[in-house]
N, C-alpha and C positions, 0 to 999 in steps of 0.2 A: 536389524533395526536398533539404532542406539536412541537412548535418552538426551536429550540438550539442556544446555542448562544457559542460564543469561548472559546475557550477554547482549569566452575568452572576451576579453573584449579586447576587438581589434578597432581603435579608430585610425581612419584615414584623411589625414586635413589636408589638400591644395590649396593654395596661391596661386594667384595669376599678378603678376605685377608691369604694367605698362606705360612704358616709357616713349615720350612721343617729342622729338628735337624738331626746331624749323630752324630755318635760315632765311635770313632778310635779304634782297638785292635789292642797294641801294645807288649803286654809280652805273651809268649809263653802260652797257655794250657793244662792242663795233659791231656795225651790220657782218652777220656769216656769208658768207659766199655759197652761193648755189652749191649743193653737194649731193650725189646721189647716193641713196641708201642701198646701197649690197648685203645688209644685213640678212637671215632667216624670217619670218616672221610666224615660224611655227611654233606653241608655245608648248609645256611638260603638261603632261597627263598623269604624274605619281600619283598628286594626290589622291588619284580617284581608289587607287590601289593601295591606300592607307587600310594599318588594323586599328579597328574599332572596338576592338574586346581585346581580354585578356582574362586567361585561366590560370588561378591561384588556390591554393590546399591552405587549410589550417588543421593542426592535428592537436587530440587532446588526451592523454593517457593517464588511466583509472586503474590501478593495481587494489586486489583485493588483501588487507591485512592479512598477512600467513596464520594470524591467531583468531581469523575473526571466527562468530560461532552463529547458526540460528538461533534463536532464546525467545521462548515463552515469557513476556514479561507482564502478565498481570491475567485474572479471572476471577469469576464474579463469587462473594459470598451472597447467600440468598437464606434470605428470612421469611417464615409463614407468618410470624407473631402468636398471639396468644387465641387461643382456639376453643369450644365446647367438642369435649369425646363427642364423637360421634356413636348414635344410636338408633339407626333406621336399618331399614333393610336394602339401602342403597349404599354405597362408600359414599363417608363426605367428602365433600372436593371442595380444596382449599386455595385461592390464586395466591401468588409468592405479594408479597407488601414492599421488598427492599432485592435489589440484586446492582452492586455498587460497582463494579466492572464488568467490561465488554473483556472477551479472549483476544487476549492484542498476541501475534506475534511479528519479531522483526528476521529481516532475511539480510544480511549489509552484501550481496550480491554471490552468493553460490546457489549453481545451479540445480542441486539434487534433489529438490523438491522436497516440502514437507508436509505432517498430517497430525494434527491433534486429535488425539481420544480420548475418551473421559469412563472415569467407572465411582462407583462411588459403596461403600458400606453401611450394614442395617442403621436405622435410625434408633438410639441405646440411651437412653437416659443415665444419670449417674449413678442410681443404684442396679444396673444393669439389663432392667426390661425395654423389650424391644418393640416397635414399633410394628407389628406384626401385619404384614401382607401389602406393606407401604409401596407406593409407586409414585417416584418422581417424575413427572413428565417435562421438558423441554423443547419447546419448537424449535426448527430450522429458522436459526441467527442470519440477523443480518450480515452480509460481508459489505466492508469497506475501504478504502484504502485509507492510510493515515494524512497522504501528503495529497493534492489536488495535480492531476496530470501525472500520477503514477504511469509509466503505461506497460507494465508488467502485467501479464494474465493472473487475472484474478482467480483468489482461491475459489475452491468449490463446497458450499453449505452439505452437512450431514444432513440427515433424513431427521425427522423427528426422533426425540430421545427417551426412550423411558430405562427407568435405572428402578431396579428389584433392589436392590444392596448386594447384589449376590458376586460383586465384583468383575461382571463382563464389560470389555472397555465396545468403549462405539463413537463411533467416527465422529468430531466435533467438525471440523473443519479440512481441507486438504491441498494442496499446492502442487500440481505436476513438474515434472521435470522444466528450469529456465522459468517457471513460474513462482508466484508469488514473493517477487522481490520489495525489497525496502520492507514497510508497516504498514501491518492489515489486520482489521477488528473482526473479531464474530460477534454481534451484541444480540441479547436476549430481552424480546421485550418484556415486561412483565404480563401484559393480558397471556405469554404462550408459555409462561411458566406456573405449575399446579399437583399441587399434591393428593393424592388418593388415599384416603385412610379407610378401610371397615371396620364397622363395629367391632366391639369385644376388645377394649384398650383399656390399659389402668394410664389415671392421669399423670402426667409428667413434663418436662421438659427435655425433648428428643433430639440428639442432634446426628446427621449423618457426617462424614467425611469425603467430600469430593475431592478425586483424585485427577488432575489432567495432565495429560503425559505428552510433551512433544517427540516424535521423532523426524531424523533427517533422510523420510524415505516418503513418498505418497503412500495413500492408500486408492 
């Protein structure tokens, strides 16, 4: 599992142009003389056996850049805002206020499938205390495609997400093999994002670091 990083008209116009001559007879003509017709008087039947169709190709060739790459290009920061320590006998539970990107990634057409994980570390204020027993929760993102009439199979949503800080990655988002081509979002809504705090916290400003990691393998 490696890391990624960023990264006809055919008209047809006829004519029909027609031309149509007469001739005047104006000076009298001697009587013809009796004459018998020997001619056939049986007439062609091709055109019945005329073609009316015809079968024609058009072809169109799509080479993929030798350099091109899958690329993670954007995920969300997410903000609780400013909070009272919690002090009950329940964890306070805090919903996110701000998360400013959906998890876009792009595929420019190789097939090997991909799969975003996420992990993230303890919530640590800047003189070092930690956020103790903290649980980040994340619902199952929406997926979407970028472009309308994508018709690449769409990636597959992770389960819900909770992150300890303890560094275990989990599945964000996932693409099977011939799947997940061009640009496709995972977005978070805010009601399914929510922070668990329990009591027993010295006040501060706590920040975790979310880590999301593409690779070029399904999960």
């Amino acid at each position: 599992m490696s890391k990624m990083t960023r990264r006809l008209k055919i008209s047809l116009l006829s004519s029909l142009a027609v031309l149509t001559l007469g001739v005047g007879l104006t000076a009298a003509l001697p009587a013809a003389a009796d004459t018998t017709d020997t001619s056939s008087s049986t007439s062609s039947s091709s055109s019945s056996s005329a073609s009316t169709t015809q079968s024609t190709t058009t072809t169109a060739e799509f080479d993929t850049d030798p350099n091109a790459a899958i690329s993670l290009d954007s995920a969300p920061n997410i903000s609780f805002g400013k909070n009272v320590t919690p002090n009950t006998k329940i964890n306070g539970s805090y919903p996110a206020l701000s998360a400013d990107n959906p998890v876009e990634v792009s595929n420019p057409g190789l097939g090997s499938g991909w799969s975003v994980q996420l992990k993230n570390s303890p919530f640590t204020d800047a003189t070092g205390n930690t956020l103790g027993g903290a649980v980040l929760s994340l619902g199952s993102p929406d997926i979407a495609a970028g472009n309308t009439g994508n018709p690449s199979a769409a990636p597959t949503p992770g389960a819900a997400t909770k992150l300890d800080g303890t560094g275990t990655n989990q599945i964000v988002f996932s693409a099977a093999a011939k799947g997940g081509l061009g640009v496709w979002t995972a977005d978070y809504s805010l009601g399914d994002i929510n922070l668990a705090v329990p009591a027993g916290q010295m006040g501060g400003v706590y920040t975790s670091t979310l880590t999301w990691q593409l690779s070029d393998t399904p999960q």
